[in-house]
N, C-alpha and C positions, 0 to 999 in steps of 0.2 A: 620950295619943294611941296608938289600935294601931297595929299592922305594917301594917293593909290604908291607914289615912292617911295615914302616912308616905311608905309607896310611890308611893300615889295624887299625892302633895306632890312628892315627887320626878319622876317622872315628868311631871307639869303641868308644873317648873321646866323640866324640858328639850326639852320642846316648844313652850313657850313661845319661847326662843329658840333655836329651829331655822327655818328659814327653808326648808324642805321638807315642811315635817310634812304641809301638804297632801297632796301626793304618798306619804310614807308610808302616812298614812291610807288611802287608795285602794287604795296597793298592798296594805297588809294586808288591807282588806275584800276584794280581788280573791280574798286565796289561800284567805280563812274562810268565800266568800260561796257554800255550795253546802249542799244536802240531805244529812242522814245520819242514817242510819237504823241502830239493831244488829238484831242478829241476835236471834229471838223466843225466851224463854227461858219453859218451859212450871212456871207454878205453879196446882195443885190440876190444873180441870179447861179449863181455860182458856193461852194462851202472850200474854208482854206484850211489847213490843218499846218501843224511844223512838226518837223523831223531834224533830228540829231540821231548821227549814225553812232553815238558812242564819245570821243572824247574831241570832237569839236566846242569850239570855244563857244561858237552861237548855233543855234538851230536855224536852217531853214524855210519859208517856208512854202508852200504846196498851194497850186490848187485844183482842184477835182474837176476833171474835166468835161465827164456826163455823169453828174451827181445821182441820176436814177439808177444808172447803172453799174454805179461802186463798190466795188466789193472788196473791202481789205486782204491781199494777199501775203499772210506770215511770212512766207518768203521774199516777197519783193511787193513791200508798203505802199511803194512810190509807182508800183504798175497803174497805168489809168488815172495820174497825175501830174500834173507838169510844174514847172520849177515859178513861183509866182518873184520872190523877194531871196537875197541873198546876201545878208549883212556884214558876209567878210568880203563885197566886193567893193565896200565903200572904204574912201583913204581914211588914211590915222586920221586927218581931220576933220571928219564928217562928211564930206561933200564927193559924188562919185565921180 
């Protein structure tokens, strides 16, 4: 068994019996459950940034399509960027 099953084993035991886990659950999703985005970091001719919409497992990440013309829009991040890398599309076992 690895470190990541055991943990996971562990962790089920004592939620299992916790008789608030509900309520933990919640509260955690409350504090993880928002956007974040980094900061665009520029490789060749081009700047990539990543995006998590909130409680995805991995972030996405981006990249900026006409870098002069970029304007972050609080409403919609991802306007004027296109989908560069997407790490839940590769298998359980690493390979796509």
């Amino acid at each position: 068994m690895n470190w990541l099953s055991a943990e996971k084993k562990v962790t089920k035991k004592f939620f299992d019996m916790c008789d608030e886990k509900e309520y933990l659950k919640q509260t955690l999703e409350d504090y993880i459950n928002f956007p974040k985005i980094s900061l665009p970091a520029k490789r060749g001719d081009y700047y990539y940034f990543t995006y998590n919409k909130g409680l995805e497992d991995q972030s996405k990440t981006y990249k900026i399509n006409a870098p002069g013309e970029y304007k972050i829009d609080p409403h919609d991040p991802l306007k004027g960027a296109s989908l560069f890398f997407d790490p839940t599309m590769l298998s359980k076992d690493g390979n796509s």
